[in-house]
C-alpha positions in Angstrom: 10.5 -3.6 62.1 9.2 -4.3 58.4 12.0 -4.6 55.7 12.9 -2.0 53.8 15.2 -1.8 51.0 18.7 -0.1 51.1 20.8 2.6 49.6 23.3 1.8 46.5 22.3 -2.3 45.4 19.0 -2.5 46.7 19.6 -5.1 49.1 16.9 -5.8 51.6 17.6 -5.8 55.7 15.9 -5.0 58.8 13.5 -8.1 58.5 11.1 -9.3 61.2 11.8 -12.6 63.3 10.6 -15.0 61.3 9.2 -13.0 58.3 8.0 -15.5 55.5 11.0 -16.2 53.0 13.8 -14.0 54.6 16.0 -16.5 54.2 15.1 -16.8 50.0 15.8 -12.6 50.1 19.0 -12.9 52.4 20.6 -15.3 49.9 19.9 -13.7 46.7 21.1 -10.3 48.1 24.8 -12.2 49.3 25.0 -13.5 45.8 24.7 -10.1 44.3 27.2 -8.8 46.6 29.4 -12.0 46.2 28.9 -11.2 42.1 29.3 -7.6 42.9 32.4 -6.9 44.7 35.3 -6.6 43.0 33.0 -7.6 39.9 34.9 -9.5 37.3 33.9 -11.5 34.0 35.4 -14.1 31.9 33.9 -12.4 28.8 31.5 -10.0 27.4 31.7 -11.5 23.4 31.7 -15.4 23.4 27.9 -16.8 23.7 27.1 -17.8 26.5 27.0 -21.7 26.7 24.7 -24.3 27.7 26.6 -25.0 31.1 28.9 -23.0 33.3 31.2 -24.0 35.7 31.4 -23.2 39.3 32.5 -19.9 39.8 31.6 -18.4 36.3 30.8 -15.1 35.7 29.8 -13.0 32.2 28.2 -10.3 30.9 25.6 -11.7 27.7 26.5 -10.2 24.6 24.5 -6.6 23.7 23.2 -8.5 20.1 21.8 -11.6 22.7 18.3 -12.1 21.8 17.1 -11.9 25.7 19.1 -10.7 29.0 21.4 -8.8 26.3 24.2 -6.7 28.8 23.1 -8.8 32.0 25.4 -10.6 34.0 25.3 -14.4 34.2 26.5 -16.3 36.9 26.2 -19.9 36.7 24.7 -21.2 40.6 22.1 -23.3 41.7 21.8 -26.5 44.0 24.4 -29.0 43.4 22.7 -31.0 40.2 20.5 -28.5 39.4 23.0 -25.3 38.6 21.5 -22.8 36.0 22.2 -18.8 34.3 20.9 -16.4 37.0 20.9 -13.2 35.5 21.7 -9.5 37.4 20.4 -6.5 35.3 23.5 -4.1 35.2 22.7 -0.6 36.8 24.3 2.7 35.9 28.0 2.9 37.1 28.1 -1.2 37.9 32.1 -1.4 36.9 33.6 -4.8 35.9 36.9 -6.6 34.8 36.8 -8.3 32.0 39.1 -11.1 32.1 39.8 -12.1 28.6 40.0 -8.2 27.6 42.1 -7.5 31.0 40.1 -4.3 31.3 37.4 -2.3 33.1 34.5 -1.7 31.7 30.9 0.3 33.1 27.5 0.3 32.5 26.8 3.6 31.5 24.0 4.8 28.9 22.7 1.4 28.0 25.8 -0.7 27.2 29.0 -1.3 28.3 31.8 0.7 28.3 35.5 0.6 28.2 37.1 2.2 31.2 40.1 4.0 29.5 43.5 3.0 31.0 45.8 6.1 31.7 47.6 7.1 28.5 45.8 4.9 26.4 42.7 6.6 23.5 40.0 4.2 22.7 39.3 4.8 18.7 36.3 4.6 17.6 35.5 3.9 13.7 32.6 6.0 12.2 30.8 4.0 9.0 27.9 6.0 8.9 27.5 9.6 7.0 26.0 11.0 10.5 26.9 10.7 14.1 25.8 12.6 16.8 27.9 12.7 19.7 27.0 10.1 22.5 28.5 8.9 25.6 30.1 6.5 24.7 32.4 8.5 22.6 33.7 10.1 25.7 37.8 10.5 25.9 37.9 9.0 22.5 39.1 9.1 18.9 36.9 9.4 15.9 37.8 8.6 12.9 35.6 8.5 9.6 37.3 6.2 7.0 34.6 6.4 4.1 35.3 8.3 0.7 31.4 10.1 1.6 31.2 13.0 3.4 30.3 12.5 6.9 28.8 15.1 9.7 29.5 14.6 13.1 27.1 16.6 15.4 27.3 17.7 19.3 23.7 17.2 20.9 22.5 19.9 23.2 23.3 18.9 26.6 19.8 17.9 27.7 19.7 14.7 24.8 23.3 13.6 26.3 24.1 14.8 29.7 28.1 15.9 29.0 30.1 16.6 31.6 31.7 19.8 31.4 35.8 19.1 30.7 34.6 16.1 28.4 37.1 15.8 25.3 36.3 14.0 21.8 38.8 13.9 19.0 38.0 13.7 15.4 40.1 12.8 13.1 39.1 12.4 9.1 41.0 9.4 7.8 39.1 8.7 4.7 38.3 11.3 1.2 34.7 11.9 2.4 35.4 15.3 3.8 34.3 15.6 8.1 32.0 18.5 9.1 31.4 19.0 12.8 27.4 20.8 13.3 26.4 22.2 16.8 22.5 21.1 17.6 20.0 23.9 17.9 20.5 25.3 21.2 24.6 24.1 21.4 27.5 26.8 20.6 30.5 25.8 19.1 32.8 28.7 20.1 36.1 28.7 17.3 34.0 28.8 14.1 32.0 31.7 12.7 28.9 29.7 11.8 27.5 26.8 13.7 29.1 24.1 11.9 33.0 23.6 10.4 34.9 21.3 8.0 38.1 19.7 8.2 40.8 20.5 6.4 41.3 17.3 4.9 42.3 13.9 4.7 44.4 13.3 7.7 43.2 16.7 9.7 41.7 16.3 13.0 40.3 18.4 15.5 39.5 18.7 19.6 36.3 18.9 21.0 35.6 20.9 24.8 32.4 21.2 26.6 33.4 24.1 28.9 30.4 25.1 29.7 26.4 24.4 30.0 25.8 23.7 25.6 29.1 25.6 24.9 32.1 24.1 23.2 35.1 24.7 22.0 36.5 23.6 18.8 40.2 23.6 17.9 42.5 21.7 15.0 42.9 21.7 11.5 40.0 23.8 10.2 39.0 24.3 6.2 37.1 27.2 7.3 37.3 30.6 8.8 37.9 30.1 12.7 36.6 33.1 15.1 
């Protein structure tokens, strides 16, 4: 029976008696699973350093110049221990120790897995933002004293969910505008774009449909 590789990790089975380095592929796929399950990470920020210890786990900084957003795990023969590195997958969940939170791959990076009750906020420095999802379940807030346009992508550039929520909320002068892509309706304004109402005002943002949103909050302009 030749091997084959299975569902969800992977992982490779079903070898032949005997077949030439199953025991290399055996023990790589029980230290993914040993890395895997019930993942957890001392840190995702500090470097990593020149030496682990026995047991350690991270994820390498998104700014590292090589295996940025892998996970290290410090194993190797007695004497000869070394960084192996496990390219994350969409979905791959882990707990970061020193943040005591979840966090998933999802769209390139990591993510913080919100805890129930508790908004991630989000700072916007830029003067344009389009929605990505990463901003999922989140607070925006633009803090600069230039105007600043936050747009909603058509659902085929960022695959929404329908029921996501994004908050906006203009903390600084420069006044917030929230723009619908081509293609992307923004059902509670007239036109296909909206300011707020001004320094403090925020507003909620609904996908409730397939490129159809809703838009509801403080408003400076004529609302449908």
């Amino acid at each position: 029976m030749p091997e084959r590789i299975m569902p969800g990790l992977g992982l490779r089975a079903f070898y032949d008696p005997g077949q030439r380095n199953w025991g290399t592929s055996v023990s790589e796929d029980l230290r993914a699973l040993s890395v895997l399950v019930q993942a957890r990470a001392l840190s995702r920020s500090t470097g990593l350093p020149p030496a682990g210890s026995p047991g350690d786990i991270r994820i390498v900084s998104a700014g590292a110049p090589v295996h940025a957003n892998a996970l290290a795990l410090w194993d190797g023969e007695p004497g000869a221990e070394d960084w192996v590195y496990l390219t994350p997958q969409e979905g791959w969940q882990v707990w970061v120790s020193d943040e005591a939170r979840h966090v998933r791959f999802t769209g390139g990076a990591w993510v913080e897995v919100p805890r129930p009750g508790i908004v991630p906020i989000r700072t916007l420095t830029a003067t344009a933002h389009t929605l990505e999802l990463i901003d999922l379940a989140s607070i925006l807030e633009t803090t600069g004293s230039s105007a600043v346009t936050v747009t909603i992508p058509d659902e085929a550039s960022v695959p929404f969910e329908i029921g996501t929520l994004v908050n906006v909320t203009q903390i600084g002068a420069g006044i917030a505008t929230i723009a619908a892509a081509a293609g992307v309706s923004l059902n509670g304004v007239a036109a296909g774009s909206v300011a707020l109402d001004g320094q403090w005002s925020g507003v909620a943002l609904v996908k409730r449909g397939a490129d159809a949103w809703v838009i509801q909050g403080a408003l400076a302009g004529p609302v449908t």
